[in-house]
LUMMAR-884547 format. One record per residue (C-alpha): residue in three letters; y, z, x. Coordinates in steps of 0.2 Angstrom, whole numbers, plus 5000, padded with zeros to 4 digits. Example, Ala and Ser with C-alpha at 12.3 -4.5 7.8 and 13.67 -1.06 7.14 Angstrom:
2
Ala497850395062/Ser499550365068/
***
This chain:
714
Unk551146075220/Unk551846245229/Unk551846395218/Unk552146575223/Unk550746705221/Unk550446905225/Unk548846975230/Unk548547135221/Unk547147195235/Unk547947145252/Unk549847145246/Unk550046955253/Unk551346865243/Unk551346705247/Unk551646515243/Unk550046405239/Unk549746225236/Unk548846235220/Unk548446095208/Unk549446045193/Unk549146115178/Unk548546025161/Unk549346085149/Unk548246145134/Unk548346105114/Unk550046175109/Unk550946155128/Unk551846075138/Unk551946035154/Unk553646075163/Unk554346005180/Unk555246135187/Unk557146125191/Unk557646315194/Unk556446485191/Unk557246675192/Unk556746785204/Unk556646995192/Unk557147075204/Unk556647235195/Unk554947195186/Unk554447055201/Unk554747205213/Unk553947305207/Unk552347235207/Unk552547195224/Unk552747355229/Unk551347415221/Unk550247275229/Unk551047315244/Unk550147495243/Unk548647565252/Unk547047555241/Unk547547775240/Unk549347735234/Unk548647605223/Unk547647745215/Unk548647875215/Unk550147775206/Unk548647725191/Unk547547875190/Unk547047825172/Unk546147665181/Unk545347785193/Unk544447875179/Unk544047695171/Unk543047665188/Unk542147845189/Unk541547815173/Unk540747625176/Unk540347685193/Unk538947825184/Unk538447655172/Unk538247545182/Unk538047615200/Unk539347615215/Unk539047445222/Unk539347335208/Unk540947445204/Unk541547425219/Unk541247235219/Unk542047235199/Unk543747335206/Unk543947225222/Unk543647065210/Unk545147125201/Unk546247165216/Unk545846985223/Unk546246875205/Unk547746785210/Unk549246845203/Unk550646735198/Unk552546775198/Unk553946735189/Unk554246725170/Unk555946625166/Unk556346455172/Unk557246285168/Unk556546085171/Unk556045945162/Unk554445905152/Unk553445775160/Unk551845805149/Unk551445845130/Unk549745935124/Unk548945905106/Unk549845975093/Unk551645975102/Unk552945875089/Unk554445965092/Unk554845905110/Unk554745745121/Unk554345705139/Unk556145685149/Unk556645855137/Unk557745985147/Unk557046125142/Unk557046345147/Unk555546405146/Unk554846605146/Unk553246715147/Unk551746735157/Unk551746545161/Unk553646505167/Unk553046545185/Unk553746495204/Unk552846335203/Unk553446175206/Unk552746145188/Unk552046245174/Unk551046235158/Unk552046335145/Unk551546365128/Unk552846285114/Unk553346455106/Unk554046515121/Unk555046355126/Unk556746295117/Unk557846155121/Unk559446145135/Unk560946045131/Unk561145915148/Unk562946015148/Unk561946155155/Unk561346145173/Unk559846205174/Unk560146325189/Unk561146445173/Unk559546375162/Unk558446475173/Unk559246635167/Unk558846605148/Unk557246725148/Unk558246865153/Unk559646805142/Unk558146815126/Unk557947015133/Unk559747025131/Unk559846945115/Unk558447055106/Unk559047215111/Unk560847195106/Unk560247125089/Unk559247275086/Unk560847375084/Unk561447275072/Unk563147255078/Unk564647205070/Unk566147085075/Unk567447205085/Unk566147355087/Unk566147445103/Unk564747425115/Unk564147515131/Unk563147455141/Unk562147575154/Unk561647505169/Unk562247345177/Unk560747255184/Unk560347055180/Unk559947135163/Unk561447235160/Unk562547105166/Unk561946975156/Unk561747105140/Unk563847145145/Unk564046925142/Unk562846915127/Unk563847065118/Unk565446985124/Unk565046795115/Unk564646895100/Unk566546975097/Unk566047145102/Unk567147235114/Unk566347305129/Unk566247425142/Unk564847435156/Unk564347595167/Unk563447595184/Unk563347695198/Unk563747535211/Unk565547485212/Unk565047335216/Unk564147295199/Unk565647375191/Unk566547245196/Unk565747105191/Unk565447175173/Unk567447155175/Unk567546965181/Unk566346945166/Unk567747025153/Unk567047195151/Unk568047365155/Unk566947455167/Unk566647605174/Unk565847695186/Unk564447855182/Unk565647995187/Unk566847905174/Unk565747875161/Unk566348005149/Unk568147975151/Unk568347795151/Unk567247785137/Unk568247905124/Unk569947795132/Unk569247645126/Unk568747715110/Unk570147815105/Unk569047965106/Unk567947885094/Unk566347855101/Unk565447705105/Unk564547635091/Unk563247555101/Unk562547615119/Unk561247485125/Unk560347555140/Unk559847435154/Unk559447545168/Unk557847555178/Unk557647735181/Unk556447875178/Unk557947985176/Unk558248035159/Unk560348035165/Unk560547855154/Unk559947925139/Unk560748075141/Unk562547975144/Unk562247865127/Unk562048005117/Unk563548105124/Unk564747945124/Unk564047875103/Unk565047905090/Unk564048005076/Unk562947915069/Unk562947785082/Unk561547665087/Unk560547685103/Unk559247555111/Unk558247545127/Unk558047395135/Unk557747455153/Unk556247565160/Unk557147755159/Unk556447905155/Unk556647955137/Unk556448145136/Unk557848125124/Unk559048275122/Unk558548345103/Unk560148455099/Unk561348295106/Unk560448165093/Unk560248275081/Unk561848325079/Unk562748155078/Unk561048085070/Unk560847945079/Unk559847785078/Unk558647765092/Unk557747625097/Unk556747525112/Unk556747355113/Unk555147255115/Unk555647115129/Unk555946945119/Unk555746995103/Unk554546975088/Unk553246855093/Unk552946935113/Unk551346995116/Unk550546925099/Unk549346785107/Unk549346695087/Unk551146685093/Unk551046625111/Unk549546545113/Unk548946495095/Unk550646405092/Unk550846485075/Unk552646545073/Unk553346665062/Unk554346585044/Unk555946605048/Unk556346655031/Unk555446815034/Unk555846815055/Unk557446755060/Unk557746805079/Unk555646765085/Unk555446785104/Unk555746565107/Unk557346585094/Unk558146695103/Unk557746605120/Unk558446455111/Unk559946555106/Unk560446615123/Unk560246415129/Unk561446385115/Unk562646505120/Unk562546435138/Unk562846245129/Unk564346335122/Unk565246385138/Unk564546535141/Unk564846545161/Unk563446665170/Unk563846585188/Unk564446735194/Unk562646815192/Unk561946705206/Unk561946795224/Unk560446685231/Unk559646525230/Unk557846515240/Unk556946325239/Unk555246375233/Unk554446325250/Unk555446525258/Unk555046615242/Unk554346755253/Unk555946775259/Unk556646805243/Unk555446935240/Unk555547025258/Unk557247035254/Unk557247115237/Unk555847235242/Unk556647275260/Unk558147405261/Unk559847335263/Unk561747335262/Unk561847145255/Unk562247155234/Unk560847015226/Unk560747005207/Unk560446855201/Unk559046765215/Unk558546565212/Unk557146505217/Unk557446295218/Unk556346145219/Unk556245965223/Unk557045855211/Unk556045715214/Unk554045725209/Unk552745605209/Unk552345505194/Unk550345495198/Unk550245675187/Unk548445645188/Unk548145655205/Unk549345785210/Unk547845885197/Unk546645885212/Unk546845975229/Unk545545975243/Unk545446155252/Unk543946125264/Unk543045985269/Unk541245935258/Unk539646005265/Unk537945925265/Unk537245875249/Unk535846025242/Unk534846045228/Unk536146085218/Unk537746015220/Unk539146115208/Unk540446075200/Unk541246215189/Unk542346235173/Unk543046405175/Unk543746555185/Unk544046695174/Unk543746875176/Unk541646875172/Unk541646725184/Unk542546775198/Unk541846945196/Unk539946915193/Unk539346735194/Unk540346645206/Unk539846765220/Unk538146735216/Unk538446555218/Unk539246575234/Unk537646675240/Unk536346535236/Unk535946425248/Unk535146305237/Unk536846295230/Unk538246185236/Unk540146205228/Unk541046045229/Unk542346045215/Unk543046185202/Unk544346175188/Unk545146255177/Unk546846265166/Unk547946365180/Unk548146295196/Unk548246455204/Unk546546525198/Unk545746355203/Unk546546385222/Unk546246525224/Unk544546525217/Unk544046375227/Unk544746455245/Unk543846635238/Unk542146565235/Unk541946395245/Unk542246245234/Unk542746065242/Unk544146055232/Unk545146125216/Unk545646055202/Unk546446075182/Unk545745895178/Unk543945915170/Unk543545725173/Unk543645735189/Unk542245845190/Unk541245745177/Unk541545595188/Unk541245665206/Unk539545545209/Unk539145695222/Unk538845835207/Unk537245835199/Unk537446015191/Unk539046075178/Unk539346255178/Unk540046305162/Unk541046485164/Unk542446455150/Unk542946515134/Unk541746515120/Unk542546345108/Unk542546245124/Unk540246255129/Unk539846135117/Unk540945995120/Unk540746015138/Unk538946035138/Unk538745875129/Unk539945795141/Unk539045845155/Unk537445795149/Unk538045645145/Unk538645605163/Unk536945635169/Unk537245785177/Unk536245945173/Unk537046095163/Unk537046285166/Unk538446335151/Unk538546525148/Unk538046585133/Unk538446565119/Unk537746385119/Unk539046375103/Unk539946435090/Unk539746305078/Unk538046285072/Unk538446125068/Unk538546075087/Unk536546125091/Unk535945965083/Unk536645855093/Unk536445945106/Unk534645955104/Unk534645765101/Unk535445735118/Unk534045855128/Unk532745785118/Unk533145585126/Unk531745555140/Unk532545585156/Unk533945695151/Unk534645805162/Unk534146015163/Unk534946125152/Unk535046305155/Unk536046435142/Unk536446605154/Unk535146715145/Unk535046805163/Unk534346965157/Unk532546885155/Unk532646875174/Unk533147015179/Unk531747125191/Unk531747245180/Unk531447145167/Unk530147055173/Unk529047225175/Unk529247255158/Unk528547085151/Unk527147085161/Unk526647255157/Unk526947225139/Unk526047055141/Unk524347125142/Unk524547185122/Unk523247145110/Unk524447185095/Unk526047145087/Unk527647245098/Unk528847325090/Unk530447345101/Unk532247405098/Unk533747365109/Unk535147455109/Unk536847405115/Unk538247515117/Unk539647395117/Unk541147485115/Unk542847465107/Unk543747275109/Unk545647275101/Unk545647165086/Unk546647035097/Unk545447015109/Unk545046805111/Unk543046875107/Unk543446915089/Unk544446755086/Unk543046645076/Unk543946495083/Unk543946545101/Unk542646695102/Unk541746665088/Unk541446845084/Unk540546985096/Unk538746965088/Unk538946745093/Unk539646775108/Unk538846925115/Unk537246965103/Unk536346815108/Unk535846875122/Unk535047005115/Unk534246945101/Unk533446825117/Unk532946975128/Unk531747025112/Unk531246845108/Unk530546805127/Unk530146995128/Unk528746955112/Unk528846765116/Unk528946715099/Unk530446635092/Unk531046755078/Unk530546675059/Unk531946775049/Unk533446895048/Unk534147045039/Unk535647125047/Unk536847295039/Unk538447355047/Unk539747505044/Unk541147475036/Unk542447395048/Unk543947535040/Unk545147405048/Unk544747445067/Unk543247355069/Unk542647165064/Unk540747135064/Unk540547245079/Unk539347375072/Unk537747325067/Unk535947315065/Unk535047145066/Unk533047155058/Unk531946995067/Unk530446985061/Unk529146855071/Unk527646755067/Unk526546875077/Unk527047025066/Unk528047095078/Unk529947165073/Unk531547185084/Unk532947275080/Unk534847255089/Unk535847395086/Unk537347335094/Unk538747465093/Unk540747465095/Unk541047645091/Unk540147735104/Unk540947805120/Unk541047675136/Unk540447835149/Unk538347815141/Unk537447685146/Unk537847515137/Unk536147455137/Unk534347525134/Unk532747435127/Unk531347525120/Unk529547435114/Unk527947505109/Unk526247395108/Unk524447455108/Unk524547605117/Unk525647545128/Unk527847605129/Unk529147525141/Unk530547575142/Unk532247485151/Unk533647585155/Unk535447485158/Unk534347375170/Unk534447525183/Unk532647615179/Unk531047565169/Unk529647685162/Unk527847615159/Unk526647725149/Unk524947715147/Unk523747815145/Unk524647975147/Unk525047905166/Unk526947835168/Unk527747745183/Unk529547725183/Unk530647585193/Unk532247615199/Unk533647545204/Unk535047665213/Unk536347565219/Unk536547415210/Unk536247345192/Unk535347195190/Unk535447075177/Unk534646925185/Unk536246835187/Unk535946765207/Unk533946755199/Unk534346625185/Unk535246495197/Unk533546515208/Unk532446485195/Unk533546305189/Unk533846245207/Unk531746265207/Unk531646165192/Unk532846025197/Unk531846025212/Unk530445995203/Unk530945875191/Unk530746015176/Unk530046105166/Unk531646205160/Unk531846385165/Unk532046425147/Unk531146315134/Unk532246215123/Unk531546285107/Unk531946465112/Unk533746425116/Unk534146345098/Unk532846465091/Unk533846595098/Unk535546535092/Unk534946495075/Unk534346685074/Unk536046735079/Unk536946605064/Unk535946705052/Unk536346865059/Unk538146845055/Unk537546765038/Unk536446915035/Unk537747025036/Unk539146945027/Unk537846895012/Unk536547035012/Unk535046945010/Unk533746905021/Unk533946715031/Unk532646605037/Unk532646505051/
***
């Protein structure tokens, strides 16, 4: 399928073939008719992409400080190598669009393949079809064409704003500022019975707030056509739609309300609000938050819970819903459109909006095909460079998120034991681009093909953390070897049967991304310590830093929980590091006071060899110290590991100390050396079976530990 994409790093927008998407639990899967070109937000982030690396960084200087202070972490290269990463994740555009639904995922009752429907949020991209999630997609009457469907998310902006004024049949509104969203606000406000009067400073857009029913006025007029209108009353509601950085349409709303009048921002303005001018008439400010209640909530958007609408009438979908209605009642927003582009000259749509010129565009289409193919499955699969020869390991991959693109598919790339025949994953964008990026045959959002490609004997696992299990056992059970990043689980239930299937004679290799035991540094430190004659007692600390309480790592469905999904491998480095698998668990945290969840703690293992470990794994420290620093003490001997970028050995009052200037290394490219050498060979695995359940068994009764307070066996 064709879709439109932006490159942050290079500025390239451009339209890709990208596989179709599958659309997840809770989705569906949208053939598109008709998508809408912002010609405000979509431009600029363009514009921005479009920027020299020094304009990129002076327009974000708080990401430059980010990037100084993981550069002293971590060292320059691999912050480099994280910064570009993120400049070069494909970027899809678009957010409001019409078709019909050609595909339904699990737990989708309210709609039905063949549906007209609008659809809005981050995925209603340019794409000839998209994977939207059910909140955020309502129903078109077939009296609707689907090119005035397409304006439905911008007609939901419209929609929230208005209703946050409260307004009342016959109350005056002005609306400032007469782009696509104050236009669309001017026939939203006119539908409801209010009477209206729009202000820009193009003539142009004065008049087409006119064909649309409003009075209008220009800037210099404001003042007086206003008080006209109103008798010298006053507007009761001023809905500000401009895109400036000026602070001139706040200061118009409040000279042109009537006291006590209500004022809300849907636009980017500036908002240095005059003090005297609203306190004086005492009025009601607001800013509007894009659809409404339900936008930016990911239990909304992509758990699929909505909100009771006894409790929340106007949610983000029911207001999209509502605009579609409006539409399927004769509202006429025709006039809006200036420009339709088929999706195949999107770039032209975009050199035009971000270009200087003298032509008026408002409301810019982009079109598509109507006629698709009905084999959906194969139109999941794209080829982007011919299959190389076979190698010890031939990969295909689930997967091509951020820690992916940024940290393990380059590795891959690198290896030449390693050849990348196939990747997939839920967007089609991110599988292109991640497939032309790093080298694979082909791309795909279909994760049997992979499973069935007689080529691939290896499944890399790089997705979220609820998905490893099921897809580990599924790739065992192809007969295909397994490296899945930790966590292995998030179920404990889910490591017996995964134990059963490694255990069968002949089963494939497993390997759980416990990298950090092969890291250089690392290594050092082992075999220094290896040459104890007593128990080690060793500590490692882990500066983790604060997560938001909506990141996906503290959902126990999806994450599991920081301490599952990222303590594992700590509570691993300690148990190859004494090379005992722990025999029990005791584990304290601080009090979470609302801002934290399981995120600071300390984790007690004690081993059959009477050593101890401790993991102190911290959320409320601050990000510019190291995150990461191991300490153990055995028989006269101390080690000591630094963020994996120096390491102090003592003995004897002598100490030699390893370093590592430029780089940190974590033994990410190491660990996919040390499993092609054991496919190779035919085995042993390069992490013994019972220390990767031993492991997550440990970390099971960490999280129990802490919940119960008492001490847990394993």
């Amino acid at each position: 399928m064709k879709q439109l994409i932006q490159n942050m790093r290079d500025g390239k927008t451009e339209v890709v073939d990208a596989p179709v998407p599958s659309p997840k639990p809770g989705y569906v899967l949208v053939k598109t008719a008709a998508s809408l070109v912002s010609v405000g937000t979509e431009r600029s982030v363009v514009e921005f992409a479009q920027k020299s690396l020094i304009g990129k960084a002076q327009s974000r200087p708080d990401l430059v400080g980010q990037v100084l202070d993981k550069a002293k972490r971590e060292g320059i290269v691999p912050t480099l190598e994280a910064a570009f990463n993120r400049l070069d994740q494909p970027m899809p555009l678009g957010y409001s669009m019409s078709g019909t639904i050609v595909e339904i995922g699990e737990g989708v009752g309210d709609f039905q393949i063949g549906q007209r429907v609008v659809c809005a949020g981050g995925n209603a991209r340019h794409a000839e079809y998209v994977s939207v999630e059910k909140n955020l997609v309502a129903s078109l009457s077939d009296s609707v064409d689907l090119d005035s469907g397409a304006f439905s998310t911008l007609g939901a902006i419209a929609m929230h704003g208005f209703r946050l004024a409260f307004p009342q049949v016959g109350e005056t509104v002005v609306v400032v500022g007469l782009g696509l969203l104050g236009l669309v606000t001017v026939a939203v406000a006119k539908a409801a019975g209010c009477r209206v009067i729009g202000i820009d400073l193009d003539p142009r857009r004065v008049k087409l707030a006119k064909e649309l029913g409003a009075e209008s006025a220009s800037r210099e007029e404001a003042e007086e056509s206003v008080m006209a209108f109103t008798q010298n009353k006053g507007a009761d509601i001023i809905l500000v739609c401009a895109a400036t950085s000026s602070n001139d349409p706040v200061e118009l709303a409040g000279t042109v309300a009537r006291d006590r009048g209500r004022v809300v921002a849907l636009g980017v303005v500036g908002m240095d609000l005059p003090h005297a001018l609203f306190f004086k008439k005492e009025l009601d400010f607001k800013v509007s938050r894009s659809y409404g209640p339900g936008r930016y909530d990911p239990v909304y958007e992509d758990g699929g819970i909505d909100y009771p609408i006894s409790y929340v009438r106007w949610t983000a979908g029911r207001n999209l819903e509502g605009f579609a209605n409006l539409l399927g009642e004769g509202l006429d927003i025709t006039p809006l459109i200036t420009h339709r582009f088929p999706i195949e000259d999107a770039v032209q749509a975009y050199q035009m909006i971000t270009q200087e010129t003298e032509e008026i565009y408002l409301g810019v289409l982009l079109t598509y095909p109507e006629q698709g193919s009905d084999d959906l499955k194969n139109l999941k699969t794209v080829q982007v460079s011919e299959r190389k020869a076979e190698k010890t390991i031939n990969l295909g991959v689930f997967g091509a998120g951020l820690y992916a693109s940024a940290v393990m598919l380059p590795s891959l790339k690198a290896d030449n034991a390693i050849n990348l025949v196939g990747i997939a994953t839920a967007s089609g964008a991110t599988a292109q681009q991640a497939a032309s990026r790093f080298g694979f045959a082909y791309a795909s959002t279909d994760n049997e093909k992979i499973l069935e490609d007689k080529e691939i004997n290896t499944i890399g696992i790089l997705t979220r953390h609820h998905l490893h299990a099921q897809q580990t056992l599924g790739g065992l059970r192809a007969g295909k070897h397994v490296f899945v990043e930790k966590p292995l689980t998030i179920k404990e239930e889910d490591l017996d049967e995964i134990k059963k299937e490694i255990n069968k004679p002949g089963a494939p290799i497993l390997m759980v991304g416990f990298n950090r035991r092969f890291a250089p540094l690392a290594i050092k430190m082992k075999a220094f310590l290896d040459l104890r004659k007593e128990p080690v007692v060793a500590s490692y600390r882990v500066n983790a830093g604060y997560l938001p309480l909506t990141h996906w790592h503290h959902d126990i469905e999806q994450g599991g929980g920081r301490i599952l999904s990222e303590g594992c491998h700590f509570i691993d480095y300690l148990t190859w590091l004494i090379g005992e698998v722990p025999s029990s668990v005791t584990a304290e945290g601080m009090s979470d006071q609302g801002k934290y969840y399981e995120d600071n703690i300390v984790i007690t293992l004690s081993y059959p060899d009477g050593s101890v470990g401790t993991v102190s794994y911290m959320a409320n420290g601050d990000k510019s110290f190291s995150k990461e620093r191991v300490e153990a003490f055995s028989g006269g001997r101390i080690a000591v590991l630094d963020n994996y970028r120096s390491l102090e050995l003592i003995k004897d009052g002598r100490r030699k100390v390893h370093k590592s200037r430029l780089k940190m290394d974590k033994g990410h490219k190491a660990e996919w050396q040390v499993l092609a050498e054991a496919i190779k060979a035919g085995g042993p695995p390069p992490i013994p079976y019972d220390e990767i359940i031993g492991v997550h068994r440990a970390t099971f009764a960490a999280v129990r530990a802490l919940r119960t307070g008492k001490k847990q066996s394993i």
